[in-house]
C-alpha positions as CSV (number, residue, x, y, z in Angstrom):
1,X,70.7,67.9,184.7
2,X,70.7,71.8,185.7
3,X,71.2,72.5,189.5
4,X,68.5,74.4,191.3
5,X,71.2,76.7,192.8
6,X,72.7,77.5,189.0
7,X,69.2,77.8,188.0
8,X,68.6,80.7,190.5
9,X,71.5,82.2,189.9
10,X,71.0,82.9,186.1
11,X,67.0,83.5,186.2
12,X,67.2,85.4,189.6
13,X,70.7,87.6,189.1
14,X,71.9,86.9,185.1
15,X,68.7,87.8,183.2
16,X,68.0,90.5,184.8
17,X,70.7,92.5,183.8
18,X,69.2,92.4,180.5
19,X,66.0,94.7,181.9
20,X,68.6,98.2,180.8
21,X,69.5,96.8,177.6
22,X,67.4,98.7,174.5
23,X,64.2,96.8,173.3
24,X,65.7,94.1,171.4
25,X,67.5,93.0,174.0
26,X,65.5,92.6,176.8
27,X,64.7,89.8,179.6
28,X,62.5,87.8,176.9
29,X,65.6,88.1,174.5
30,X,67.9,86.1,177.1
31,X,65.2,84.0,177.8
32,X,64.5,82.8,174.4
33,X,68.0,82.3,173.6
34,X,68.5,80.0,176.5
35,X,65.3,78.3,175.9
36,X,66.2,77.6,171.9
37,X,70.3,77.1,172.6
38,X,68.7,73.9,174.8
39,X,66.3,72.7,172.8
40,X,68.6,72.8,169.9
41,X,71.7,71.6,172.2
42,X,69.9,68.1,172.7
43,X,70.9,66.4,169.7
44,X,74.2,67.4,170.7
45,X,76.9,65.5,173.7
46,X,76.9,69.0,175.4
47,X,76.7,70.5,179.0
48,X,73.5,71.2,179.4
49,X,74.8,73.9,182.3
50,X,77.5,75.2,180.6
51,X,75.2,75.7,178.0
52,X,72.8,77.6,179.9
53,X,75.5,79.6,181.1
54,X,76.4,80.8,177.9
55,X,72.9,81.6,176.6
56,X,72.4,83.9,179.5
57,X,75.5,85.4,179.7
58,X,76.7,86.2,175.5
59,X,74.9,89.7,175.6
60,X,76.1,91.0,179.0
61,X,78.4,93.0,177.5
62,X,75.8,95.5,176.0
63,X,76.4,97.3,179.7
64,X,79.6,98.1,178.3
65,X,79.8,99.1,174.6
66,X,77.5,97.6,171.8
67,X,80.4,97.4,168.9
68,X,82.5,95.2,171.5
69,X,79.6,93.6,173.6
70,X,80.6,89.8,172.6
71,X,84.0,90.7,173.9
72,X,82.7,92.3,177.3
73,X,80.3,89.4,177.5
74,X,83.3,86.7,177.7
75,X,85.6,89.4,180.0
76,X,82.5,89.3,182.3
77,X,82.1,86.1,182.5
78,X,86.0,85.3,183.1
79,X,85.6,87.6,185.7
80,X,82.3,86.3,187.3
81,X,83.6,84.9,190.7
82,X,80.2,83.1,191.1
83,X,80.3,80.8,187.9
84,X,83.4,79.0,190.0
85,X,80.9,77.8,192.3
86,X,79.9,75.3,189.3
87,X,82.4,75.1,186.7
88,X,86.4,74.4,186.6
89,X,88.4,77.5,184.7
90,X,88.5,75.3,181.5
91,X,84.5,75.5,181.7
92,X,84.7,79.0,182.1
93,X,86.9,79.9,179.6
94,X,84.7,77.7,176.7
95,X,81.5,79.3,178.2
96,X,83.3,82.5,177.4
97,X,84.7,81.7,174.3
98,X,80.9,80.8,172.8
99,X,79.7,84.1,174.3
100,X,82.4,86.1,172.1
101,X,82.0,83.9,169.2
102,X,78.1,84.6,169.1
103,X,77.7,87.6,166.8
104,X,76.2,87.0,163.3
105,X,78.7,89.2,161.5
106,X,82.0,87.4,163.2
107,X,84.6,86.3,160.5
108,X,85.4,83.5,162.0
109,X,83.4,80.4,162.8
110,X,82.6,79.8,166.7
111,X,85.0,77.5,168.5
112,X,83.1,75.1,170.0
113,X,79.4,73.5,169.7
114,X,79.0,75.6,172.5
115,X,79.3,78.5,170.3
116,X,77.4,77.3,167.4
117,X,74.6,76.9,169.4
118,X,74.5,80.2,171.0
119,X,74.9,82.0,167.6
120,X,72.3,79.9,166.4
121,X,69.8,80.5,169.2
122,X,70.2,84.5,168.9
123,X,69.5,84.4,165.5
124,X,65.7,83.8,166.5
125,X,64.7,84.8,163.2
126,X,61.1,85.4,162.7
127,X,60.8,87.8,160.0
128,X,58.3,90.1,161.7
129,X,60.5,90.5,164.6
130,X,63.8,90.8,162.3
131,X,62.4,93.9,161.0
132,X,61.0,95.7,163.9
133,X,63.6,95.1,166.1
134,X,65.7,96.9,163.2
135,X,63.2,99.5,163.3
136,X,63.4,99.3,167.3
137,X,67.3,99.8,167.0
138,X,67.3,102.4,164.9
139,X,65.1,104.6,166.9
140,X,67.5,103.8,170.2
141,X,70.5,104.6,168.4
142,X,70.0,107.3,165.3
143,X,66.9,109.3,166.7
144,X,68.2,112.0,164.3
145,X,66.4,110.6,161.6
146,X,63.7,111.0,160.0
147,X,61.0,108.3,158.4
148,X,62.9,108.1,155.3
149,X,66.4,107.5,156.8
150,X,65.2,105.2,159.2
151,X,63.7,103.3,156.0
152,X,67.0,103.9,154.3
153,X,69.0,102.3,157.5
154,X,66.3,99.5,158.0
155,X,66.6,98.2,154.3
156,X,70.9,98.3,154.5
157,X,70.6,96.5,157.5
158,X,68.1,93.8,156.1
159,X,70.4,93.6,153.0
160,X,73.8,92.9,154.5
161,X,72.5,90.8,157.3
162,X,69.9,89.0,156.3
163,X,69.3,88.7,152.3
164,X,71.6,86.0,150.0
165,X,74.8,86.7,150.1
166,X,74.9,88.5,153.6
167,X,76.9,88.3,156.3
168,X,74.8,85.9,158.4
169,X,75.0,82.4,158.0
170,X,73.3,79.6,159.6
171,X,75.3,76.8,161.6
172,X,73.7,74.1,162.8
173,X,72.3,71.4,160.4
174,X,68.7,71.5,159.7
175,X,68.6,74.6,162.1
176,X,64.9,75.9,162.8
177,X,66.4,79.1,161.5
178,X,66.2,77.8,157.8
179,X,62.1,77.6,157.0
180,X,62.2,81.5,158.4
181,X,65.3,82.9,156.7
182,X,63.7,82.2,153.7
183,X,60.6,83.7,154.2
184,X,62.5,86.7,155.1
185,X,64.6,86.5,152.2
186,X,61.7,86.3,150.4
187,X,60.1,89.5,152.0
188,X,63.4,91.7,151.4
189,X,63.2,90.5,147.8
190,X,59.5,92.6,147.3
191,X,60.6,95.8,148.7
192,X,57.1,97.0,148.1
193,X,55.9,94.5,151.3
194,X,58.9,95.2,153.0
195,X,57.8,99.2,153.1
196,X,54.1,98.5,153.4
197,X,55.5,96.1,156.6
198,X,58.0,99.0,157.6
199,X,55.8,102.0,157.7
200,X,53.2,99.8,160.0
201,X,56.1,99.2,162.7
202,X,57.1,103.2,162.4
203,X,53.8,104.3,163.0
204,X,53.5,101.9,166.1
205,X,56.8,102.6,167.6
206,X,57.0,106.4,166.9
């Protein structure tokens, strides 16, 4: 059971935080993380509220610095007087760790189920939104480029991250995430759709 006043606190003065983040990473990010990280977190013996916690909280540290942000996420939240109102220190500091171990490209696998679940939730991988919030990123962050180098950027990324053999891996059993990864796979592998699918998100997001 989640407390009303927790609740509050992480709809009312946690999510919102997320409004200055760049496109990708926006209220309805946050939102959908929590809202997967839960639904997934039932088959688990879990915290519901810790759990919460760390959904909201494991990309607050995008304020700070991008390349770092899981870091900043769990120094923020060690630092976050409020969450004392609800958790003891050990809470904290697992609510914490599962915000730092969230990112896809981490060589190391999270610590706890906490964790797991996060990184899983973030993943959110519906191929369509995969590529344009690459697309998305790459116009917030390398505006210097033109069509063809944001193709050029947008296909690397896709590669590493997303196709066999890269970086990301899934870590819950019988994860959502696995029907979808393969359809993505399977659109990275016909890199004629992939441009076709490309060039329609540059033309709408120019």
């Amino acid at each position: 059971m989640i407390r009303d006043s927790l609740r509050h606190y992480i709809y009312d003065e946690v999510v919102p935080r997320y409004a200055a983040f760049d496109k990708a990473h926006r209220e309805d990010h946050a939102c959908s993380v929590i809202d997967r990280a839960l639904a997934m977190g039932k088959a688990f013996d879990i915290d519901e509220e810790m759990l919460l916690t760390a959904a909201a909280c494991h990309d607050l540290g995008l304020a700070v610095d991008r390349k770092t942000h899981h870091l900043e996420s769990g120094r923020i939240i060690r630092e976050d007087a409020r969450l004392r109102e609800w958790f003891t220190p050990e809470q904290v500091e697992c609510i914490a760790e599962a915000a730092e171990d969230h990112r896809a490209s981490a060589q190391t696998p999270p610590r706890s189920v906490y964790g797991r679940l996060v990184a899983e939730a973030d993943r959110m991988i519906d191929p369509m939104t995969i590529i344009r919030r690459t697309v998305q990123f790459g116009f917030s962050h390398y505006p210097e480029l033109d069509r063809e180098g944001h193709w050029q950027r947008t296909l690397e990324h896709l590669h590493e991250k997303y196709a066999e053999g890269g970086y990301l891996h899934l870590l819950i059993p019988g994860s959502p995430n696995e029907a979808p990864l393969e359809a993505l796979r399977k659109i990275i592998r016909d890199e004629a759709r992939l441009r076709e699918i490309f060039d329609g998100i540059y033309s709408e997001e120019a």
